[in-house]
C-alpha positions in Angstrom: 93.5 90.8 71.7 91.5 89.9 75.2 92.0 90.7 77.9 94.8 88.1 79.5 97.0 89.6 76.5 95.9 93.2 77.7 97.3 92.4 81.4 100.8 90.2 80.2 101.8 93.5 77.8 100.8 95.9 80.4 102.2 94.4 83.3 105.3 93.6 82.2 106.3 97.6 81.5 108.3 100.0 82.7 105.9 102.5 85.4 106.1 105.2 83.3 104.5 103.2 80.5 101.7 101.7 82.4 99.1 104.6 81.9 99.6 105.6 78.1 99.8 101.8 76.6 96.8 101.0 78.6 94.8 103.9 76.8 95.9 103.0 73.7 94.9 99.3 74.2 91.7 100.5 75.8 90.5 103.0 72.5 91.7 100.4 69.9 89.7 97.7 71.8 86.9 100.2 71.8 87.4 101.1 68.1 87.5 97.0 67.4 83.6 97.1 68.5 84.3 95.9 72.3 83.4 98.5 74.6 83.1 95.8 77.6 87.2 94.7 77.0 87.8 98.7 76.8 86.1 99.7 80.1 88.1 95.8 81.4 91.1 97.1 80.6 90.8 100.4 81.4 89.8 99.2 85.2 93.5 97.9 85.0 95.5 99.5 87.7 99.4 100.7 87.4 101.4 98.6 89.6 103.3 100.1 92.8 107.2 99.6 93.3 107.4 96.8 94.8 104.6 95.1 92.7 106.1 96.1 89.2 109.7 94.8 90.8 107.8 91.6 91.9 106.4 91.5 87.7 109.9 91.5 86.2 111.3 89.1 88.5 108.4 86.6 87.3 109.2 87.1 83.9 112.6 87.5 83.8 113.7 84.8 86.5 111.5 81.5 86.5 114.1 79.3 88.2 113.1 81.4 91.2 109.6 81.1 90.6 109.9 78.0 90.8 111.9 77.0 93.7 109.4 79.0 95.9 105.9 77.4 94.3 107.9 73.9 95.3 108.7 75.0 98.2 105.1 76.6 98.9 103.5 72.7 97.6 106.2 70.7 99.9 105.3 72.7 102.9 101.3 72.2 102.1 102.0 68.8 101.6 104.0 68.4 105.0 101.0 71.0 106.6 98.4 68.1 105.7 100.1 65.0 106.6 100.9 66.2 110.1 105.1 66.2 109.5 106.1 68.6 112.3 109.7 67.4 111.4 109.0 68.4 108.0 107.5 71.3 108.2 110.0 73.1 110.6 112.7 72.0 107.9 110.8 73.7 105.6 110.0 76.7 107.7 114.1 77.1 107.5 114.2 76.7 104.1 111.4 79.3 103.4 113.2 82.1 105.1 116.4 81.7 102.8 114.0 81.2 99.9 112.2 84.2 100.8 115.1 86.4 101.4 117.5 85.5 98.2 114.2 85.9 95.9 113.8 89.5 97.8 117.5 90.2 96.8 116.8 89.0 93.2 114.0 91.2 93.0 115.5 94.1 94.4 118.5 93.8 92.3 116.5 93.4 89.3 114.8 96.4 89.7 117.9 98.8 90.5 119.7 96.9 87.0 116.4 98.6 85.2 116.9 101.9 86.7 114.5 102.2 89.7 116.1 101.2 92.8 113.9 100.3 95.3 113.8 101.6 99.3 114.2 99.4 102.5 110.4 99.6 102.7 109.8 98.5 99.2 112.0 95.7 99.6 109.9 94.5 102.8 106.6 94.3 100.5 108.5 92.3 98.0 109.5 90.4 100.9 105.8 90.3 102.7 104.3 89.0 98.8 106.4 86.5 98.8 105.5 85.1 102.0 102.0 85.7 101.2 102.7 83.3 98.2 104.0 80.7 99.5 101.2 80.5 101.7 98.1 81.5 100.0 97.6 79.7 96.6 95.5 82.7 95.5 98.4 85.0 95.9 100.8 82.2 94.4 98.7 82.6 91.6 98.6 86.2 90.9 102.8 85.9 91.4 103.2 83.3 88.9 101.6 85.4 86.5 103.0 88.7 87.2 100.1 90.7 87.7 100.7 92.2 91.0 98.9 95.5 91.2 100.3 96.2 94.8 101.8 94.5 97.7 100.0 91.7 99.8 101.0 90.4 103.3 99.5 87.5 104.8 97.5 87.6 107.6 97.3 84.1 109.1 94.1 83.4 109.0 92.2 81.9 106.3 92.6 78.3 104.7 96.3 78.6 104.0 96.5 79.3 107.4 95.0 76.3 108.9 97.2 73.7 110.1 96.0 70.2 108.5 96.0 66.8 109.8 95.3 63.6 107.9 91.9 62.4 106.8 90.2 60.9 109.7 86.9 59.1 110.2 83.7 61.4 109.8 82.8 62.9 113.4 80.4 60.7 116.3 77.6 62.7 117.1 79.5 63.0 120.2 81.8 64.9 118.6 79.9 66.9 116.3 78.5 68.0 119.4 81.9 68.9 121.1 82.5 70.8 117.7 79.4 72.5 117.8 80.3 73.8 121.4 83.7 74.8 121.0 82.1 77.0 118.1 79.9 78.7 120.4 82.4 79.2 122.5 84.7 80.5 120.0 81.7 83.1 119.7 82.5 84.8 122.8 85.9 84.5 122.7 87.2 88.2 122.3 90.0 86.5 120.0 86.8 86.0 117.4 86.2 89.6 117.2 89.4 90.5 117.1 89.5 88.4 114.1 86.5 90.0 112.8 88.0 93.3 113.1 90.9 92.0 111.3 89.2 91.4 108.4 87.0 94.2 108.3 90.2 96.6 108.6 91.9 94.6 106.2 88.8 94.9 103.9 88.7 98.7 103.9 92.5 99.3 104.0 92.4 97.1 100.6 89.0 99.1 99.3 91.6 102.5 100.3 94.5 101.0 98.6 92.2 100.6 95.5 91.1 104.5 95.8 94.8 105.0 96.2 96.2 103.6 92.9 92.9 104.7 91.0 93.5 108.3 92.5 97.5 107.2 91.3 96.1 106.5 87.9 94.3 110.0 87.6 97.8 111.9 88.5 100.0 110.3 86.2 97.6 110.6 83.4 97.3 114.6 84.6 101.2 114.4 84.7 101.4 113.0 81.3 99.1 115.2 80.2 100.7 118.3 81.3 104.4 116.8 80.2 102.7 116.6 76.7 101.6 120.5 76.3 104.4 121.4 78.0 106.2 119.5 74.8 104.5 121.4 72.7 104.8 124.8 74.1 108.6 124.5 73.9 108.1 123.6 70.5 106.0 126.3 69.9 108.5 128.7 71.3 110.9 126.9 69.6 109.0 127.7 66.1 108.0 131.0 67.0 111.2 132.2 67.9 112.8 130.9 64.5 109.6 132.7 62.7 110.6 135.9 64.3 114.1 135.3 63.0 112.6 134.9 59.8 110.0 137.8 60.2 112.9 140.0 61.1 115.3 139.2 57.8 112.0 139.7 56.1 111.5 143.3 57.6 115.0 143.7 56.7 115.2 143.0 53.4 111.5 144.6 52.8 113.5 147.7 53.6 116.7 147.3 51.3 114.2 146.2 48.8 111.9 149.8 49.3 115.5 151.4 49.7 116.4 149.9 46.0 113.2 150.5 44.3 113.0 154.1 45.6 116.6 154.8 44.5 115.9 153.4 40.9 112.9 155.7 40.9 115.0 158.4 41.3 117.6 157.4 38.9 114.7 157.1 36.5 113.5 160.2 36.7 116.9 161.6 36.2 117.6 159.6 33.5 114.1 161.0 31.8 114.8 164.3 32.0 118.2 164.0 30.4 116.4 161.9 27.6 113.9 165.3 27.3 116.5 167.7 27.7 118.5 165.7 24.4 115.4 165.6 22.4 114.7 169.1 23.0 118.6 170.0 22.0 118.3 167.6 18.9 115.1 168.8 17.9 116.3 173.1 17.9 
């Protein structure tokens, strides 16, 4: 086992499964002699919803996959050659893409037993976007290891619009480059951007608290489901050794009853054996 094989099994179960398979990966990984792949899969995090729905779907629906990877590639394709024509076609084509592979999804997960809400089904929608234009994101979809929901910003290099490969720069216009850089510096659009990502970096570190501080509940809610288990049991057994100590009691007494009334009948019988020997012996 490594851990690729860890994340597929994990990944691919029910919620309520997540936490108590990854322990038992993690300790017989750690009893194997691999402390490193125990604490690497212990660091795994229990999907959301929406990211466990957007699992499923991967495995259980590759057609779909598929047809949005292609249409993620065609639209990169058309992005670098400069096709306007193309791309806007494509544009079209990614909305119906995006919203049948939403429904898919959605009804995927209510056919497993965990419906999902109007806001759930946005972050499936959101991820799916994201794919299509980020080929990290694609990446992580294809092989259904979303630990939450992603939505794409627009900035970044699946953001850039591409034209074809040109001629290296003049100086000329390495110089105009160079300018419009500096000018981007003061733009207030640049630290807008900058404040972008730096929100978008803590929401994600907050998100990551979030499902670790997700982790610790359901392993406290597991844990308390388990001795609550067993103190029904134990009730269970106590009350059926009560029964038993009371037929015990019970018979202890018709038993004392018995044995003292044979004592008695003893003694009577005794003294009519003394009384006939006496009789026979005058």
């Amino acid at each position: 086992m490594d851990l690729d094989d860890a994340a597929d099994e994990l990944f691919g179960l029910m919620p309520a499964e997540f936490v108590s398979r990854r322990n038992e990966l993690a300790k017989q990984a750690k009893a194997d002699g691999d402390p490193e792949l125990s604490s690497a899969i212990r660091g795994l995090r229990r999907p959301t919803h929406s990211a466990w729905a957007l699992n499923q779907w991967v495995r259980s629906d590759p057609d779909g996959v598929a047809a949005l990877t292609t249409l993620a590639a065609e639209l990169a394709a058309a992005q670098r050659r400069g096709e306007m024509a193309r791309v806007r076609e494509l544009s079209q084509q990614r909305q119906t893409v995006v919203s049948d592979s939403a429904a898919a999804v959605a009804d995927l997960a209510t056919d497993r037993g965990l419906p999902m809400s109007g806001g759930a089904v946005g972050e499936v929608s959101a991820s799916l976007r994201a794919a299509i234009a980020d080929e990290a994101v694609a990446a992580v979809l294809t092989a259904g290891r979303f630990v939450t929901a992603v939505e794409y910003s627009g900035f970044g290099p699946a953001g850039v619009f591409l034209v074809p490969d040109a001629e290296p720069p003049t100086d000329a216009a390495s110089t105009s480059v160079e300018q419009a850089d500096a000018d981007e510096t003061d733009d207030p659009r640049a630290a807008a951007r900058a404040e972008l990502a730096a929100a978008t970096e803590e929401a994600a570190r907050i998100r990551d608290e979030l499902e670790h501080a997700g982790d610790t509940v359901d392993e406290a809610t597991e844990s308390t489901d388990r001795l609550s288990t067993k103190v029904e049991e134990l009730r269970v057994q106590l009350a059926a050794a009560d029964e038993e100590l009371l037929f015990a009691r019970r018979k202890q007494v018709a038993a004392r009853e018995a044995y003292d009334d044979a004592q008695t009948r003893l003694r009577v019988a005794e003294q009519r054996v003394h009384t006939a020997r006496r009789d026979a012996e005058a």
